[in-house]
Backbone atoms as SQL, in Angstrom:
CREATE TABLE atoms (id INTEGER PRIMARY KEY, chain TEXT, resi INTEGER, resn TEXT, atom TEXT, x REAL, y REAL, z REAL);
INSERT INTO atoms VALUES
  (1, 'A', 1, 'UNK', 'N', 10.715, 7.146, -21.236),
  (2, 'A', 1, 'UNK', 'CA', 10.137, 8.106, -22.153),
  (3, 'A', 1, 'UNK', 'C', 10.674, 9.491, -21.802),
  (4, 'A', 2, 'UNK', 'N', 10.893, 9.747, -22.860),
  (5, 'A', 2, 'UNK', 'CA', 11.776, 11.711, -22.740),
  (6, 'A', 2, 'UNK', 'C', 10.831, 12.508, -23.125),
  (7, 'A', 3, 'UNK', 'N', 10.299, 13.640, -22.392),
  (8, 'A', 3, 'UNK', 'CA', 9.232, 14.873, -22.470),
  (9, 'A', 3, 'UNK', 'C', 10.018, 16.047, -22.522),
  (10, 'A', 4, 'UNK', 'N', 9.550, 16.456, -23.623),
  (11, 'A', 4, 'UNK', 'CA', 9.992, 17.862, -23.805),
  (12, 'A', 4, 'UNK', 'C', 9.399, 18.845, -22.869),
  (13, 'A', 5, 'UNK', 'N', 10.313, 20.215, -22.690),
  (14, 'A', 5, 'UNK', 'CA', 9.279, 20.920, -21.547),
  (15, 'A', 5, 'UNK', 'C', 8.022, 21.122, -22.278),
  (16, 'A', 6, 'UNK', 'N', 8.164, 21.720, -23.569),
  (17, 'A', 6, 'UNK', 'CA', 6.776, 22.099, -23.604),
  (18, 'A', 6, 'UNK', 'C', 5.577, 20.573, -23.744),
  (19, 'A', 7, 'UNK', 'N', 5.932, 19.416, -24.018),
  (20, 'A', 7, 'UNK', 'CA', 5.133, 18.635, -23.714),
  (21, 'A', 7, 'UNK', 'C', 4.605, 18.233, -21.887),
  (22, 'A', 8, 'UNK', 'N', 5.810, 18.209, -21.202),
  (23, 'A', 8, 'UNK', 'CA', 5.544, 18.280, -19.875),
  (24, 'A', 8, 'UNK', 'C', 4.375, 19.391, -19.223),
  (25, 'A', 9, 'UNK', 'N', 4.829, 20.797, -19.815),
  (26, 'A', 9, 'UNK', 'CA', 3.684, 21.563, -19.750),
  (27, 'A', 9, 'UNK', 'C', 2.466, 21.665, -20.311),
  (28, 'A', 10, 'UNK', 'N', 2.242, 20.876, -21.885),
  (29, 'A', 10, 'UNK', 'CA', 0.793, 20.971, -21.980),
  (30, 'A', 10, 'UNK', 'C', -0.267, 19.461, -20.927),
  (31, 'A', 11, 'UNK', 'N', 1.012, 18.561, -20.254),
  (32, 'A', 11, 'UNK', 'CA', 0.304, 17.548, -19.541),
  (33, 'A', 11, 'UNK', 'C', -0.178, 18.274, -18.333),
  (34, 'A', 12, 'UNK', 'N', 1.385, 19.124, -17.753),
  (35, 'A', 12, 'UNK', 'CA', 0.467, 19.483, -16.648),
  (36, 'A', 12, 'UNK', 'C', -1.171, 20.240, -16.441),
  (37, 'A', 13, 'UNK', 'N', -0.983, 20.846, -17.551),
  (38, 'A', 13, 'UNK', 'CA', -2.107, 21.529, -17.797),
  (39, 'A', 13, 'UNK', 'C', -3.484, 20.725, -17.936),
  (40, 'A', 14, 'UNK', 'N', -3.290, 19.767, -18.203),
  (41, 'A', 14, 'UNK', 'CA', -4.106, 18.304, -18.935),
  (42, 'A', 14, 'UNK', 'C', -4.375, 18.120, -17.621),
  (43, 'A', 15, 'UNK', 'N', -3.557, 17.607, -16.636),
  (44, 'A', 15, 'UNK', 'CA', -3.800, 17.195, -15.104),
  (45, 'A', 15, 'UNK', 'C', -4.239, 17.932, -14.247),
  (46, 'A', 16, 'UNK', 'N', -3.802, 19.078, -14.639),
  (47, 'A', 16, 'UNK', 'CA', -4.376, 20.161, -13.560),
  (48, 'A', 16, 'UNK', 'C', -6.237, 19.888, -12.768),
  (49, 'A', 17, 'UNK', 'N', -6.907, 19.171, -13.628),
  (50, 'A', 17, 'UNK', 'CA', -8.312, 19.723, -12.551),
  (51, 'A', 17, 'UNK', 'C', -8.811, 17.850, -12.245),
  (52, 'A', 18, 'UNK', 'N', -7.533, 16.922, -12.742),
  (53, 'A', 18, 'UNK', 'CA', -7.666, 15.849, -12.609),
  (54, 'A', 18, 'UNK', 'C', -7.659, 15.038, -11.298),
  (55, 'A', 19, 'UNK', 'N', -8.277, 14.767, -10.130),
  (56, 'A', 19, 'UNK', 'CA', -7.963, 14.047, -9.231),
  (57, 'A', 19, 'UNK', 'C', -7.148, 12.870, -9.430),
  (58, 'A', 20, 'UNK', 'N', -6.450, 12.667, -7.934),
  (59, 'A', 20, 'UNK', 'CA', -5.590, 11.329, -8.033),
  (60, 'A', 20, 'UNK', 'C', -6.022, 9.932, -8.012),
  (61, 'A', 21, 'UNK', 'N', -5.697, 9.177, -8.551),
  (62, 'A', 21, 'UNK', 'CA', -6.588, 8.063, -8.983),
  (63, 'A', 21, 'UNK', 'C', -5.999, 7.015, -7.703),
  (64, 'A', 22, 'UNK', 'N', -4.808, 6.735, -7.846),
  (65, 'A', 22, 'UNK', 'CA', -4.037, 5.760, -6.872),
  (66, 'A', 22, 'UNK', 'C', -3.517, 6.744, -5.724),
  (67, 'A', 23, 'UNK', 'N', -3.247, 5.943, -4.350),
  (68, 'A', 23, 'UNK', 'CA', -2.838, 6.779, -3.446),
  (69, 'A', 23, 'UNK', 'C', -2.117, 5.555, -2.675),
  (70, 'A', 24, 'UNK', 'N', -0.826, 6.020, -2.334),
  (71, 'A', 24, 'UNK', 'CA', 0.073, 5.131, -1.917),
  (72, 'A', 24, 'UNK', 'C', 0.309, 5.836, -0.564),
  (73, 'A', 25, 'UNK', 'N', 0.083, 4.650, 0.748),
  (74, 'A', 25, 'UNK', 'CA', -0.606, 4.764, 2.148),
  (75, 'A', 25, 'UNK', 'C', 0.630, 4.273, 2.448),
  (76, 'A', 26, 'UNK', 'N', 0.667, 4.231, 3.839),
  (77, 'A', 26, 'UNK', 'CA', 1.746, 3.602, 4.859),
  (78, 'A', 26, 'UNK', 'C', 1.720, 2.300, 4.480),
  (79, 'A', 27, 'UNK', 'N', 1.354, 1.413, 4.121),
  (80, 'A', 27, 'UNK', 'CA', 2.125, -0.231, 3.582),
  (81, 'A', 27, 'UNK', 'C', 3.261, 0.540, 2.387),
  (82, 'A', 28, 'UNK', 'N', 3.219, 1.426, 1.562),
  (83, 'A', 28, 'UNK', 'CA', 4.158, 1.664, 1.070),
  (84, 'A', 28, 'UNK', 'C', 4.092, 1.118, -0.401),
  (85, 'A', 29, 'UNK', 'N', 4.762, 0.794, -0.953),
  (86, 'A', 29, 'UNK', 'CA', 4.824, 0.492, -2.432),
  (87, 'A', 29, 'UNK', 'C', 4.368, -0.806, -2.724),
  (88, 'A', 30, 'UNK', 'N', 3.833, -1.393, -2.788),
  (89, 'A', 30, 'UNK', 'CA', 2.860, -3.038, -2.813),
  (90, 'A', 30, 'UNK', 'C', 2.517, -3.858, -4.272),
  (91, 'A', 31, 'UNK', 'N', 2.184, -4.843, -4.027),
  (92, 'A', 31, 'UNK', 'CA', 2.276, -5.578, -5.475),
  (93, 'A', 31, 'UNK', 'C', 0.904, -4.984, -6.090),
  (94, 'A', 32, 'UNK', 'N', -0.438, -4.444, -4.794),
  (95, 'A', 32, 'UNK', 'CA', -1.736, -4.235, -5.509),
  (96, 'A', 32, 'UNK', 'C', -1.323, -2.778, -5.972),
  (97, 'A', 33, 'UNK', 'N', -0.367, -1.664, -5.511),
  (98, 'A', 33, 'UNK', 'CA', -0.524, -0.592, -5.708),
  (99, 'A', 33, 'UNK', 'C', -0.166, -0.810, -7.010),
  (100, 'A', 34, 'UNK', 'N', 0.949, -1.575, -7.375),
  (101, 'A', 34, 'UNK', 'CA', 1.635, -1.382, -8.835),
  (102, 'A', 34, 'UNK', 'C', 0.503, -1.474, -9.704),
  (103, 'A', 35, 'UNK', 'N', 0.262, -3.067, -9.688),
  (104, 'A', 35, 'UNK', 'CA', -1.082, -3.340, -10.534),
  (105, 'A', 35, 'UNK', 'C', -1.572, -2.371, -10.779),
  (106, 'A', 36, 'UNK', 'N', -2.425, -1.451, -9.737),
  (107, 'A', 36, 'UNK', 'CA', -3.765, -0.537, -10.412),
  (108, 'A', 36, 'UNK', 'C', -3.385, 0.220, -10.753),
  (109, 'A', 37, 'UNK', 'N', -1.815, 0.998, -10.584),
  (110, 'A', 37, 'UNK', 'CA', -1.522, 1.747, -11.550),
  (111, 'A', 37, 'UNK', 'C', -1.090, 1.389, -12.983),
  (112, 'A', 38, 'UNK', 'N', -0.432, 0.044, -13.120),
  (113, 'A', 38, 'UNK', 'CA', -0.347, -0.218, -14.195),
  (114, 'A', 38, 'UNK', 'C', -1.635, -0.253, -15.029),
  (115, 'A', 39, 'UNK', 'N', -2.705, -0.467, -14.364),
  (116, 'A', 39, 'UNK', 'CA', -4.503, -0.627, -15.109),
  (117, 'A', 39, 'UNK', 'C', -4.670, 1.152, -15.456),
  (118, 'A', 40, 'UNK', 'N', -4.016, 1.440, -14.477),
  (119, 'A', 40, 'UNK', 'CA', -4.780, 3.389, -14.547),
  (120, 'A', 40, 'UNK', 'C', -3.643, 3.562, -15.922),
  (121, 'A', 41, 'UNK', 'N', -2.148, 3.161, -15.963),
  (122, 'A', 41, 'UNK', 'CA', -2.118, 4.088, -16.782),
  (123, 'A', 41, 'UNK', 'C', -2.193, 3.560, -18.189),
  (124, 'A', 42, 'UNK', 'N', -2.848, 2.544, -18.121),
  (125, 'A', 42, 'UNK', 'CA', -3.008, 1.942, -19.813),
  (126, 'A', 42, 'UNK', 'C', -4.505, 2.445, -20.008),
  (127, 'A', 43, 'UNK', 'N', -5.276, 2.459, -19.331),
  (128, 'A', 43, 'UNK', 'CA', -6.374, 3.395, -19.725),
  (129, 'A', 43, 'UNK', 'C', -6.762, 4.672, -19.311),
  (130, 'A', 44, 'UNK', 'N', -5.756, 5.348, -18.843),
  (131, 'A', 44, 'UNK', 'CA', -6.206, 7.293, -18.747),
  (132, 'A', 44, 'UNK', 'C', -4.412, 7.635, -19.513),
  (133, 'A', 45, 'UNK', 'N', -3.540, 7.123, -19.472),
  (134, 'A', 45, 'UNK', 'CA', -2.168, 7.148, -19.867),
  (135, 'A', 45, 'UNK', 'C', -1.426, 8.358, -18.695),
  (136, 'A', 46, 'UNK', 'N', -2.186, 9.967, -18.600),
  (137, 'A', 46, 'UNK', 'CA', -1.932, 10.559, -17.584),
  (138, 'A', 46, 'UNK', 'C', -2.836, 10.411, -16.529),
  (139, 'A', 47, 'UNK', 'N', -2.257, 10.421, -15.246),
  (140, 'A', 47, 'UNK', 'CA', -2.278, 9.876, -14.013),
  (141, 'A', 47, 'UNK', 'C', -1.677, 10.755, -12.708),
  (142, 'A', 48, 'UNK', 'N', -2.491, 11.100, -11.803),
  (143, 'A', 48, 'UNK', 'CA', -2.353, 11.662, -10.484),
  (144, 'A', 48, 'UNK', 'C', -1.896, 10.409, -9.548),
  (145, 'A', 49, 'UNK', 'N', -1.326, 10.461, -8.401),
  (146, 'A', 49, 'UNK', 'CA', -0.601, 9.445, -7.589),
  (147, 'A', 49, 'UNK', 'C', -0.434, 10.029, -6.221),
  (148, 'A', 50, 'UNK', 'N', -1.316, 10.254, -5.397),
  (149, 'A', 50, 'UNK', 'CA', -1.290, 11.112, -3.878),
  (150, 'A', 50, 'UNK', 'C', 0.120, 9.542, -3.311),
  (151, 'A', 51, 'UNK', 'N', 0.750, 10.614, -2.272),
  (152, 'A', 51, 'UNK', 'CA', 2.144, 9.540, -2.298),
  (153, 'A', 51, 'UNK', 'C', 2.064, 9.870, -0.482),
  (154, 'A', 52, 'UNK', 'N', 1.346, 8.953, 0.649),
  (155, 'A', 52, 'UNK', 'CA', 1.324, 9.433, 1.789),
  (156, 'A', 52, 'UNK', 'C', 2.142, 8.842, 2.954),
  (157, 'A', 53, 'UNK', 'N', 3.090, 9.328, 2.048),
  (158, 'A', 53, 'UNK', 'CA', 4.232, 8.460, 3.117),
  (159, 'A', 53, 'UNK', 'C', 5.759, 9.548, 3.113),
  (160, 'A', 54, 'UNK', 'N', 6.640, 9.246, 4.476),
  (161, 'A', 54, 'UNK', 'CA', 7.418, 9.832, 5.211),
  (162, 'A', 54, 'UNK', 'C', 7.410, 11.454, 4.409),
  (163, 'A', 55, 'UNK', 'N', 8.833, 11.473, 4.382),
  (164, 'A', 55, 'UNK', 'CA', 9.699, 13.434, 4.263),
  (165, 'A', 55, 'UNK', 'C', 9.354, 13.365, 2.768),
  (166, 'A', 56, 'UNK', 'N', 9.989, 14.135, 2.374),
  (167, 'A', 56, 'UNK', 'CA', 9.856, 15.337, 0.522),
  (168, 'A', 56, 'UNK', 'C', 11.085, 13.932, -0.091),
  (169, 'A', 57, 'UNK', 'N', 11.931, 12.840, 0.590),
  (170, 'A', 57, 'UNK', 'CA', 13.191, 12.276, -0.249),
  (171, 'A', 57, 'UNK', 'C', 12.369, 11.189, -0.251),
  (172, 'A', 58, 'UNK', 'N', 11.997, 10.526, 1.386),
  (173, 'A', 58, 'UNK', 'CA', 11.097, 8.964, 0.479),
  (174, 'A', 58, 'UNK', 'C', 10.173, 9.276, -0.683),
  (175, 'A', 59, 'UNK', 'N', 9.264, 10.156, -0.424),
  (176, 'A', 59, 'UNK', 'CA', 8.293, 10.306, -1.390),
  (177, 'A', 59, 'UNK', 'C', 9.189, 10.719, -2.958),
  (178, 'A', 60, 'UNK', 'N', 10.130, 11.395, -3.016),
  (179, 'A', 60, 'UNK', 'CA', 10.398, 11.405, -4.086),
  (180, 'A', 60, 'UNK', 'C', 11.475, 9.838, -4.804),
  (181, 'A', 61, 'UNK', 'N', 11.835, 8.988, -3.685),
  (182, 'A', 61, 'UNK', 'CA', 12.327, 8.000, -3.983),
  (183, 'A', 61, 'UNK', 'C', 11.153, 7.029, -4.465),
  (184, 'A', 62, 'UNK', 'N', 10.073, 7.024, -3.994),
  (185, 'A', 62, 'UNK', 'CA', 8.426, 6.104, -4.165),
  (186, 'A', 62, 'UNK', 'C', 8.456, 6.520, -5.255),
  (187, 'A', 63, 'UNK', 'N', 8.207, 7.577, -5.736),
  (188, 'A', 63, 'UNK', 'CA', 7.638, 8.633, -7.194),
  (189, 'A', 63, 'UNK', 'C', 8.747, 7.615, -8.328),
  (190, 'A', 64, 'UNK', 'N', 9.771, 7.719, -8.007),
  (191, 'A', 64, 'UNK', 'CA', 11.062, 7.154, -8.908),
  (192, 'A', 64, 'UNK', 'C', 10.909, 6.135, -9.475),
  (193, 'A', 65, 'UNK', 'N', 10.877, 5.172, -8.567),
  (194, 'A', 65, 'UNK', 'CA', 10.663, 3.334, -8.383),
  (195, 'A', 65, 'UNK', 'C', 9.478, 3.106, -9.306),
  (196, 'A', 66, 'UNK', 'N', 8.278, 3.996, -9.143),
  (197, 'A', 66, 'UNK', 'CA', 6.735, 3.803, -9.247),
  (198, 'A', 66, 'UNK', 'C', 7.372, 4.009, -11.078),
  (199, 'A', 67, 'UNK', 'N', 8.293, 5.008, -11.336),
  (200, 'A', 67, 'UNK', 'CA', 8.051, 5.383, -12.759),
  (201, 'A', 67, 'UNK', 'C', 9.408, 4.155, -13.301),
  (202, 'A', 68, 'UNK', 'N', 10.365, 3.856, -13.139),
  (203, 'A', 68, 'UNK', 'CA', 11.051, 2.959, -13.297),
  (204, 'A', 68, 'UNK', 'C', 10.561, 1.636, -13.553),
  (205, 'A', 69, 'UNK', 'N', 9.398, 1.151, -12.414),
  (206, 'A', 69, 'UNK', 'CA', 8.812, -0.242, -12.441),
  (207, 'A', 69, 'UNK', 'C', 7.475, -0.008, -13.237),
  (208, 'A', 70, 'UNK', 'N', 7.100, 0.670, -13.570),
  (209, 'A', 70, 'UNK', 'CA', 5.813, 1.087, -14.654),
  (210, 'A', 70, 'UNK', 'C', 6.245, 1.828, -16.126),
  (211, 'A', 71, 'UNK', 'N', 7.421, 2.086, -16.568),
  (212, 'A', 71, 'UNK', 'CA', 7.883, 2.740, -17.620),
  (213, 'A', 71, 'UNK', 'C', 7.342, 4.200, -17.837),
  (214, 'A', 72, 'UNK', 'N', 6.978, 4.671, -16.834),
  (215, 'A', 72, 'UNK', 'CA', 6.154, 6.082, -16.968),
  (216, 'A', 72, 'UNK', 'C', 7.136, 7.283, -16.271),
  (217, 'A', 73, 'UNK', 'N', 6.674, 8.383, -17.198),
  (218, 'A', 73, 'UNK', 'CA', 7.285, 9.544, -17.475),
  (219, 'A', 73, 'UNK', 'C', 7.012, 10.705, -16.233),
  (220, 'A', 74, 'UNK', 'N', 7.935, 10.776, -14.872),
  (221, 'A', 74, 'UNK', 'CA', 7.009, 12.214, -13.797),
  (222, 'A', 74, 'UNK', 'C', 7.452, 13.346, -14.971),
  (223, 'A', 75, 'UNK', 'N', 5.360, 14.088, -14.709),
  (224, 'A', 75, 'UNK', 'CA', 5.191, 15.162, -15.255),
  (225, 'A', 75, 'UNK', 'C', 5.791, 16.043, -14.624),
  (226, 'A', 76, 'UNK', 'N', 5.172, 15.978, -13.295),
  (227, 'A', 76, 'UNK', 'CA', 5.689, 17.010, -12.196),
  (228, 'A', 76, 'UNK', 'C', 5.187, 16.123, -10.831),
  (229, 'A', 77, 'UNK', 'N', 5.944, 16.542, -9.401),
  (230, 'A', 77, 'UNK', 'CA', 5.761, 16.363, -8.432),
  (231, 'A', 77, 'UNK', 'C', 5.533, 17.629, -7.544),
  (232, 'A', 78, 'UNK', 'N', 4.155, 17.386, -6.737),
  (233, 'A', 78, 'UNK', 'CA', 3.951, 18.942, -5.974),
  (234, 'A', 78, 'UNK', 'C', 3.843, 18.541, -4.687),
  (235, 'A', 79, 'UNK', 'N', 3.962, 18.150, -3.167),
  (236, 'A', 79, 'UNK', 'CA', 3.958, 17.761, -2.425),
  (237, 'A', 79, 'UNK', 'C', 3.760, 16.373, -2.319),
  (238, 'A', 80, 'UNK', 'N', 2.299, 16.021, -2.025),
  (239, 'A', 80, 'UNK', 'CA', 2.342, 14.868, -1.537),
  (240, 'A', 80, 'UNK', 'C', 1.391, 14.191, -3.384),
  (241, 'A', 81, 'UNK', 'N', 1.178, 14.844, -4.293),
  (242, 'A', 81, 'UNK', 'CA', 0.620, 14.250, -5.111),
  (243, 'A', 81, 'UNK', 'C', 1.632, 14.950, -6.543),
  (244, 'A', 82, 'UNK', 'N', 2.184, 12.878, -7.480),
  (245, 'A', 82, 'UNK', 'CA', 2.888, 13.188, -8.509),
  (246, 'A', 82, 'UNK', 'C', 1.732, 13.072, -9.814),
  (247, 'A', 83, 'UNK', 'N', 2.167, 13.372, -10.822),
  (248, 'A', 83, 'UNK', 'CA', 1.574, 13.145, -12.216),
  (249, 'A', 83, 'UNK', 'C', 2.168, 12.274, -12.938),
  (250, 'A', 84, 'UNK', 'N', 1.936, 11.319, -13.292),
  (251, 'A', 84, 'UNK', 'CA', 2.477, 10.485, -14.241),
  (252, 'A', 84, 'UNK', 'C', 2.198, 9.886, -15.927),
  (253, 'A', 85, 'UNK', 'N', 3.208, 9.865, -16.871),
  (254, 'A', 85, 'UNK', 'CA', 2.298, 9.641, -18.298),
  (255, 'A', 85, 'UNK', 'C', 2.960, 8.653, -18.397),
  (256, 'A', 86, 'UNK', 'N', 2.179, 7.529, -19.158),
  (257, 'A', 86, 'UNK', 'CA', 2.843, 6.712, -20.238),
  (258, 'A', 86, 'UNK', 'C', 1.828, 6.515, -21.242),
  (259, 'A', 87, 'UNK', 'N', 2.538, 6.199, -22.305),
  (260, 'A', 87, 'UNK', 'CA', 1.542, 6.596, -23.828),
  (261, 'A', 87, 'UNK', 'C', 1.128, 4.792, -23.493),
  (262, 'A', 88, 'UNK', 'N', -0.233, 4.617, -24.351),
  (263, 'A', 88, 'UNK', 'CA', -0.525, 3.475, -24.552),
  (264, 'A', 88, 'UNK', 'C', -0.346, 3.247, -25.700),
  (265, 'A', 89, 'UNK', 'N', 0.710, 2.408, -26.947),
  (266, 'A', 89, 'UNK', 'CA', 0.918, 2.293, -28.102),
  (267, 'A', 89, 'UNK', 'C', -0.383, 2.089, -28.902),
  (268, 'A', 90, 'UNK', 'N', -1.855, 1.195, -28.030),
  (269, 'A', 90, 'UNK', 'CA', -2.258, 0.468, -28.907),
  (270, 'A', 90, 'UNK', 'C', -3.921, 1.586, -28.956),
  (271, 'A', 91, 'UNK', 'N', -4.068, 2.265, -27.732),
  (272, 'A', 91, 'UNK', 'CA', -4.838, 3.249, -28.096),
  (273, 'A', 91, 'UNK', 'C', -4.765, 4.863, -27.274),
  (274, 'A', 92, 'UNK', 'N', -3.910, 5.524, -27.649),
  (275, 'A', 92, 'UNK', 'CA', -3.743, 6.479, -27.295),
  (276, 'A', 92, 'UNK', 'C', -4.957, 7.877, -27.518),
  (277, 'A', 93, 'UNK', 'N', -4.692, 8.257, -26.322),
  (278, 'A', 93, 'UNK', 'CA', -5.987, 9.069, -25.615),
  (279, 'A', 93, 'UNK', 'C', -5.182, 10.389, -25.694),
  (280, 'A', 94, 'UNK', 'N', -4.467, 10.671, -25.128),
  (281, 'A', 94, 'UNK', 'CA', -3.811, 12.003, -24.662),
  (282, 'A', 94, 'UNK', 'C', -2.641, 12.667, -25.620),
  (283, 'A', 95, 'UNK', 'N', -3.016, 13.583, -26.043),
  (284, 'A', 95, 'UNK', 'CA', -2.584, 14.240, -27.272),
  (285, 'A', 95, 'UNK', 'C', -0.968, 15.021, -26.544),
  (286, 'A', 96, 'UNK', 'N', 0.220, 15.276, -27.151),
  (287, 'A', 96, 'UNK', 'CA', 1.089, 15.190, -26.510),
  (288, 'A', 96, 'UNK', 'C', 1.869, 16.802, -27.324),
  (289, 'A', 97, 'UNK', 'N', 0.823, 17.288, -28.246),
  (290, 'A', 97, 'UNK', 'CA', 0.821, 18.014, -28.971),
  (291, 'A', 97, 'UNK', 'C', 0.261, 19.541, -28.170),
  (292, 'A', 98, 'UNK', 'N', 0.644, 21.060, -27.951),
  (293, 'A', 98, 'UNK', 'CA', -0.084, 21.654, -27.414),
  (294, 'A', 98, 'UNK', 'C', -0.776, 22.117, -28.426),
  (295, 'A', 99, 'UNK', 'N', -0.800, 22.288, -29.210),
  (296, 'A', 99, 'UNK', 'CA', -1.816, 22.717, -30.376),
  (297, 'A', 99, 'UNK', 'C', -2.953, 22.854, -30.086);
């Protein structure tokens, strides 16, 4: 999925006071982590992801994989916690519009 900046920016804004739902620990990238994010992002579509593992490159290599193997869009990445969207075709929640 391709985000325009200004759509990227009205998500971040959307995420901004949102806590992270999934948090990926030292086991690292796992078959349960995928799952519940795949559950988080078919029902919130945007998504926080605390990422607590090694330097600023694994974590941004985790962030990658996570959006590659889930079809989801990084909003933004700020240290140790990314944002993630994917639209749900069949009931979409999150308006992509800043209007």
């Amino acid at each position: 999925m391709n985000l325009t900046d200004a759509q990227r920016r009205h998500l971040r804004s959307l995420a901004h006071p949102r806590k992270p739902i999934v948090t990926i620990g030292r086991n690292g990238l796992t078959d349960a982590v995928l799952a519940e994010l795949e559950l988080a992002l078919t029902h919130h579509e945007l998504v926080k992801i605390k990422v607590n593992i090694g330097d600023r490159d694994v974590r941004n290599g985790t962030v990658e994989k996570l959006c590659e193997r889930t079809g989801a869009a990084r909003v933004q990445r700020v240290g140790y916690v990314a944002t993630l969207f994917r639209r749900n075709p069949d009931d979409p929640k999150v308006s992509l519009d800043p209007a």
